[in-house]
C-alpha positions in Angstrom: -14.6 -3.3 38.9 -13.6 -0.3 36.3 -15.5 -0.4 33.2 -13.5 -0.8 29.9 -14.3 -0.5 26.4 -12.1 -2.4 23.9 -13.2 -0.7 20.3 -11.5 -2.9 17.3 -11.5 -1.3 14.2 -10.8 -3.9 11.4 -9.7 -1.4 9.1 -11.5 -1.5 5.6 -13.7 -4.2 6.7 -17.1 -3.2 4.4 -19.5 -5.5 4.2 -21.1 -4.3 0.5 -21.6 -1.0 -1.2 -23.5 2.3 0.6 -26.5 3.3 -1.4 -24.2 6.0 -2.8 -21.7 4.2 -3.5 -21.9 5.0 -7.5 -21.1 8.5 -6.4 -17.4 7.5 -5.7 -17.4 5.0 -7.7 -17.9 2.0 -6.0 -20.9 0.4 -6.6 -21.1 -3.4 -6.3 -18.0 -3.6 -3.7 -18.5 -5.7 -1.3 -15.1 -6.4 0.5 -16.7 -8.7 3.2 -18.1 -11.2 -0.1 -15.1 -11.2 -1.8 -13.0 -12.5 0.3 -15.4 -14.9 2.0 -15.0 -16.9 -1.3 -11.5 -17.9 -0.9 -10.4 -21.3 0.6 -8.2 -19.1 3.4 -11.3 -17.2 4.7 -12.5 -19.0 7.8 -14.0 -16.9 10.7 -16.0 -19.4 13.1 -15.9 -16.4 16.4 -16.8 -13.6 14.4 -19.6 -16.3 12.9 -20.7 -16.9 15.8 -21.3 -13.7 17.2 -23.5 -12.5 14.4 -21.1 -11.1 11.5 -23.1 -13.0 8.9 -26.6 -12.4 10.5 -25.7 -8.7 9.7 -28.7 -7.0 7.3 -28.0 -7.6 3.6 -25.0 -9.8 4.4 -25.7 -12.4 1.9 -22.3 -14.4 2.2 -21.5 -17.1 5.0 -23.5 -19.1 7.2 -26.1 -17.3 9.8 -26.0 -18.7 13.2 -29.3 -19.2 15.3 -28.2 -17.9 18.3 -25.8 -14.9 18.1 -23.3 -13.9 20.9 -23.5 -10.7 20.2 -25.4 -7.8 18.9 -25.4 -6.6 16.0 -26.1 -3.7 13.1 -24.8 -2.6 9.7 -23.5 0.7 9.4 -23.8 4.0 7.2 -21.3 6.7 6.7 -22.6 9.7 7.3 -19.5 11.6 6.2 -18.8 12.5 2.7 -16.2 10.2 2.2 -14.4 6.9 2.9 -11.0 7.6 3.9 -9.2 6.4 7.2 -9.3 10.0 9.0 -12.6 10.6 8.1 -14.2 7.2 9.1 -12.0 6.8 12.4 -13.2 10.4 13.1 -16.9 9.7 12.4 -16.5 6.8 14.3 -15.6 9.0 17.4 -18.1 10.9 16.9 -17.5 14.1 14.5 -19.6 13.7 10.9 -17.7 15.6 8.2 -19.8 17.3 5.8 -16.8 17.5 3.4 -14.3 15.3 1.8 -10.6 15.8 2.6 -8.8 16.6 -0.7 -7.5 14.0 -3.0 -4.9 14.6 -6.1 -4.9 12.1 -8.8 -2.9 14.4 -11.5 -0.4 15.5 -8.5 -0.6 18.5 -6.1 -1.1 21.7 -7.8 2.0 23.7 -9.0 2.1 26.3 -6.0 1.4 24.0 -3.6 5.2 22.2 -4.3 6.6 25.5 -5.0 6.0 26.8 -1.7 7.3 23.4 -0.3 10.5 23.2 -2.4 10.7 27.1 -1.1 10.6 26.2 2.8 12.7 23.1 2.6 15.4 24.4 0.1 15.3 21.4 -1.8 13.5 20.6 -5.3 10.7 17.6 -5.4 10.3 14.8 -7.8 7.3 12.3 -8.8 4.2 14.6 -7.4 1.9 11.9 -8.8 -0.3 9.0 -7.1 2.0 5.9 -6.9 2.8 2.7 -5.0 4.8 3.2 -2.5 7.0 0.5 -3.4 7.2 1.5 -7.0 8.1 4.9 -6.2 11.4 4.0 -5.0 11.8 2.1 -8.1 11.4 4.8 -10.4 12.8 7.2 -8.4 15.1 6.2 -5.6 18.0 6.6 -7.6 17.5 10.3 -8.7 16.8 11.0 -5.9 20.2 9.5 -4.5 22.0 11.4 -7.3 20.0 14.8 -6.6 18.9 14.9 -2.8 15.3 15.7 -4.2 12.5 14.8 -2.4 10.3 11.8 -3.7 6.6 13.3 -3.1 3.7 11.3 -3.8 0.0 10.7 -3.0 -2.4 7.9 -3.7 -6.2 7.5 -3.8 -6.2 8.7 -0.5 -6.0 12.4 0.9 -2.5 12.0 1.4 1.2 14.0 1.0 4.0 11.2 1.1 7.2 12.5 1.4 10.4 9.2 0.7 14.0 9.8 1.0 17.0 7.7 1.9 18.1 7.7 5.0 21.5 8.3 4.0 20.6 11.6 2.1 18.2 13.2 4.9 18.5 12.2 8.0 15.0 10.9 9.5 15.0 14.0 12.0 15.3 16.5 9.0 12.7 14.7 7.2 10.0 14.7 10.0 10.9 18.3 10.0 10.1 18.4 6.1 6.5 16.9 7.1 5.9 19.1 9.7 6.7 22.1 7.1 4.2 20.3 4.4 1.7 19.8 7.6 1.9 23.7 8.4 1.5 24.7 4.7 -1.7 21.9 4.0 -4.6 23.5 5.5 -8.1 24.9 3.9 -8.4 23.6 0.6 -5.5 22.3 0.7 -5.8 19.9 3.9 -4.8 16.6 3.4 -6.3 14.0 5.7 -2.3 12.9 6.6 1.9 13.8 5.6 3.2 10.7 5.6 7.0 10.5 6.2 8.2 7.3 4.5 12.1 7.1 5.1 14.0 4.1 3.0 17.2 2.6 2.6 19.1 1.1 -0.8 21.9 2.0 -2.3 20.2 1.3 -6.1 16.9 0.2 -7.9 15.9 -3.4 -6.9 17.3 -3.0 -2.9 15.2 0.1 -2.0 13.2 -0.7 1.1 10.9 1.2 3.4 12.0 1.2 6.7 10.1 1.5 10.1 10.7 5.2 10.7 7.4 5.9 9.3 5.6 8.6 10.8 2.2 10.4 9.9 1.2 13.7 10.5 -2.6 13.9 10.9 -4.9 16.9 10.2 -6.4 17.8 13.3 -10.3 16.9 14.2 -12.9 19.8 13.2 -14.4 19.4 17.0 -14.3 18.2 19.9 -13.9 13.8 19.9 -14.9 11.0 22.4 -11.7 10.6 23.1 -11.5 14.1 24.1 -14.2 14.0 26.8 -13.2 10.8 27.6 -9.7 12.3 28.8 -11.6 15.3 30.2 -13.4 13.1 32.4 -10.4 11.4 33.7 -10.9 7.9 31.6 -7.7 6.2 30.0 -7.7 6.5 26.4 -5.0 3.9 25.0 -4.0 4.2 21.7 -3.4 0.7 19.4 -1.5 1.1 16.5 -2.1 4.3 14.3 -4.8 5.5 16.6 -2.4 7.9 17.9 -1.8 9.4 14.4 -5.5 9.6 13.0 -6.3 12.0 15.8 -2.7 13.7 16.0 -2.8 12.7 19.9 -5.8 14.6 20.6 -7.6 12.8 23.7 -5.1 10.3 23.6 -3.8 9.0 27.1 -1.5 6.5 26.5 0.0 5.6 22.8 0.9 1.7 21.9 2.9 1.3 18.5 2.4 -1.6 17.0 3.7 -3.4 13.6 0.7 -5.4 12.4 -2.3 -7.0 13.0 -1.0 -9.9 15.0 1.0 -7.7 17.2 -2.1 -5.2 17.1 -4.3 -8.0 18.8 -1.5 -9.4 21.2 -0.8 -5.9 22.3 -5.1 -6.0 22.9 -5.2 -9.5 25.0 -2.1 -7.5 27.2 -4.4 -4.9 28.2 -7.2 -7.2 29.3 -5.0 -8.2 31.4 -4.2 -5.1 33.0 -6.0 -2.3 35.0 -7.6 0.4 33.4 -10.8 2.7 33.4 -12.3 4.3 29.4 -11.2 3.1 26.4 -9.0 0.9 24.6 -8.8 2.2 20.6 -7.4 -0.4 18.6 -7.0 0.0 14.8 -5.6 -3.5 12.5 -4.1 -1.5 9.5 -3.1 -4.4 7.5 -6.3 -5.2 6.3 -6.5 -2.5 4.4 -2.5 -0.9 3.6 -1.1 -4.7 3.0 -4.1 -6.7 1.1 -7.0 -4.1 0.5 -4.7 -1.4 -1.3 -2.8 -4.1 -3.2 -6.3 -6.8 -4.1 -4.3 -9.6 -2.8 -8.1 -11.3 -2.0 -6.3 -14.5 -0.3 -4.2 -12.3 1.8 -6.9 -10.4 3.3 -9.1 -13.6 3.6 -6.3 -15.3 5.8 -5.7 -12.4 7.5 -9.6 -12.9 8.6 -9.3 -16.1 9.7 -5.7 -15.1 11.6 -7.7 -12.6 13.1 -10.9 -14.8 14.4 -8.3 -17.0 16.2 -7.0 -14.1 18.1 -10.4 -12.7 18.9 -11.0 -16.1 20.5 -8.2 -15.9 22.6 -9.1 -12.1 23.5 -12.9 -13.0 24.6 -11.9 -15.3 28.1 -9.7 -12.7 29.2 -12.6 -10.1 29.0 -14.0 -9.5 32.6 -17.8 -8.9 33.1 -18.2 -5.3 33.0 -16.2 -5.0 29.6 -17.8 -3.5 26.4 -16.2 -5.1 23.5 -16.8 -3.6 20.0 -16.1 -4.9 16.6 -16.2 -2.5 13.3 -14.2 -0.7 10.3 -13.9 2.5 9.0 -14.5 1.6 5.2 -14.2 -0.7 2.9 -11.7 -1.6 0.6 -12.5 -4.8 -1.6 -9.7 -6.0 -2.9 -11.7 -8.0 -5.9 -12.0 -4.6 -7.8 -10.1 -3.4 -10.3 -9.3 -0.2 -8.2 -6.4 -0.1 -5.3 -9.0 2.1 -3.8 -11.2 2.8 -0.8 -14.6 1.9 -1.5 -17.6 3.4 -0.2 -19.3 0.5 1.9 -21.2 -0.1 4.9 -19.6 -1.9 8.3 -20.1 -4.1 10.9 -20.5 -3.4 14.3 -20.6 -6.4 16.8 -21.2 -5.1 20.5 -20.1 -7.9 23.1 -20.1 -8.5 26.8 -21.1 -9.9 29.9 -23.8 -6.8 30.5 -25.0 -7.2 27.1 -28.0 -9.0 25.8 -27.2 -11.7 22.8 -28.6 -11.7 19.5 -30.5 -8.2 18.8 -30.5 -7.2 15.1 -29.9 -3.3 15.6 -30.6 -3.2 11.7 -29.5 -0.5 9.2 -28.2 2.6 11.2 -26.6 6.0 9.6 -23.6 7.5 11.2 -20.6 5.6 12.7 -21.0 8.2 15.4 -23.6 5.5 17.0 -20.4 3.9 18.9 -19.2 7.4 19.7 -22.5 7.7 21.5 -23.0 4.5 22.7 -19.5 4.2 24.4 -20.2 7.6 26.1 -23.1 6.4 27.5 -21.8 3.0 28.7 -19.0 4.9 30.2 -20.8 7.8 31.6 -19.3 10.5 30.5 -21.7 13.6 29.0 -20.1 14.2 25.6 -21.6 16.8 22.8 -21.0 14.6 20.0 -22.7 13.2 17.3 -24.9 9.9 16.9 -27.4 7.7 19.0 -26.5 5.6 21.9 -27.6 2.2 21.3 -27.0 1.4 25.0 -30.7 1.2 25.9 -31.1 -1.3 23.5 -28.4 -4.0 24.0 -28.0 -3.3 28.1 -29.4 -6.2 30.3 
């Protein structure tokens, strides 16, 4: 029987603030507490198999006898984006923080862009990116400028109507704004964000979304997993955090439910290595936007799921649970926030119950998956194999 490793990334699942979390401006978040308070927040599985017996979780109900194992996490990064905590996560610590603009990108920056696409930009300043289109979807219908725009994140967001540039031309755009966003200037993603409406109050996003990562500093575990001749599947925006490095197989998917469906498919089926699975709507539909009884019932929508998934696992599966930040959404700030997070390691070869404690780096999985799989790979962390395998 192959060996497979499911690796669920709840994204911007933190489970309270890092110890320098003032440094960014986040002390006292705690996006695991916050939402735990409202009446939709109901997890009994992810209970059960030890969330809430996690170090310095002081919020829910510990159980006596755990299913799984079980440790709280440090970055080890400087920095608490998506592409940096995914990356750290596969093993690659980044020393640096990717760029962020909160006055706009500078002025030769969108020079050179408006240069290389032949056509003027508008907004250059963190928005929503529903607001955007309210504010300036309709000069941009009247002009055929493009709407750029970032956010707290390292990000270049490019919108435009479908009806004024084609989808093809703009994911040429990005790919021109990818090129020219390198060094100091190198954005974690270019985010095309195509959208229909013919005026202000009918403007909507469409799926033609497409992200343009920044390539990995080194060498991931996916990489060497692909090397070595392991399947590497792709859920959801995995594909687009590592820009399809190391990436076998890519599965796009349009939420969390479909993320998890997509997951209980593939237990189902026959593979060897890794299946990569990241559940964006924590974090871009009730994190970013503090709807706190949104993310709660997305919790509890997700526990029912993760019940479903756990008969369908087969007894030489690895089954892990984390997130690549935080993002409480009982702040004031739309932000990221620099928290610790969970990691729930669960399966039929592993022992129940052991508090792994406090560990630094989210490169531990990197390691530990590596080793589980046996696959030499020069990356960073610890395995944490030797202490979980029966």
């Amino acid at each position: 029987m192959n060996k497979r490793v499911f690796l669920i990334v709840l994204d911007s699942f933190g489970i309270g603030d890092m110890p320098d979390a003032h440094k960014f401006g986040d002390e006292g978040s705690n996006t695991l507490a916050a939402i735990a308070k409202s009446s939709k927040f109901n997890i009994p599985t992810l209970q059960q198999m030890g969330m809430f017996n996690i170090d310095k979780v002081t919020c829910g109900q510990k159980t006596e006898s755990p299913t799984a194992c079980y440790a709280r996490l440090q970055e080890a990064s400087n920095g608490k984006d998506t592409t940096i905590g995914h990356w750290e996560i596969a093993g690659v610590e980044s020393a640096n923080a990717l760029p962020v603009y909160p006055n706009g990108f500078p002025k030769e920056v969108i020079e050179a862009f408006e240069s290389k696409t032949g056509r003027k930009v508008i907004c250059n300043k963190p928005y929503s990116g529903t607001e955007v289109l309210e504010d300036y979807g309709e000069e941009h219908l009247k002009t055929g400028a493009l709407i750029v725009y970032t956010s707290a994140d390292s990000v270049f967001q490019i919108a435009a109507n479908e009806s004024i540039v084609p989808v093809a031309t703009l994911y040429e755009y990005c790919q021109i704004a990818r090129d020219m966003l390198v060094g100091k200037h190198g954005v974690g993603r270019v985010i095309a964000r195509p959208f229909i409406g013919d005026k202000k109050g009918n403007f909507k996003r469409t799926t033609n979304r497409h992200d343009y990562s920044l390539k990995p500093p080194a060498k991931t575990l996916l990489d060497y997993l692909k090397a070595a001749g392991k399947d590497v599947i792709g859920v959801g925006k995995i594909y687009d955090i590592f820009d399809g490095e190391g990436i076998t197989e890519k599965i796009k998917t349009t939420g969390n439910h479909h993320g998890m469906e997509v997951t209980k498919e593939l237990a189902q089926r026959s593979f060897e290595g890794l299946a990569f699975v990241n559940l964006v709507d924590f974090d871009m539909v009730y994190g970013h936007r503090n709807d706190v009884d949104g993310y709660a019932n997305a919790a509890t929508e997700f526990d029912v799921q993760l019940k479903e998934l756990l008969p369908l696992l087969q007894p030489k599966d690895m089954l892990i649970i984390t997130a690549d930040h935080g993002c409480d959404p009982a702040t004031p700030s739309t932000d990221h926030s620099r928290e610790c997070v969970p990691l729930l390691i669960y399966g039929d070869n592993f022992k129940k119950g052991v508090n792994l404690g406090t560990r630094c780096s989210f490169a531990n999985i990197a390691a530990t998956v590596a080793d589980y799989l046996q696959v030499k790979a020069e990356i960073c962390g610890t395995s944490l194999l030797p202490e979980i395998l029966k």
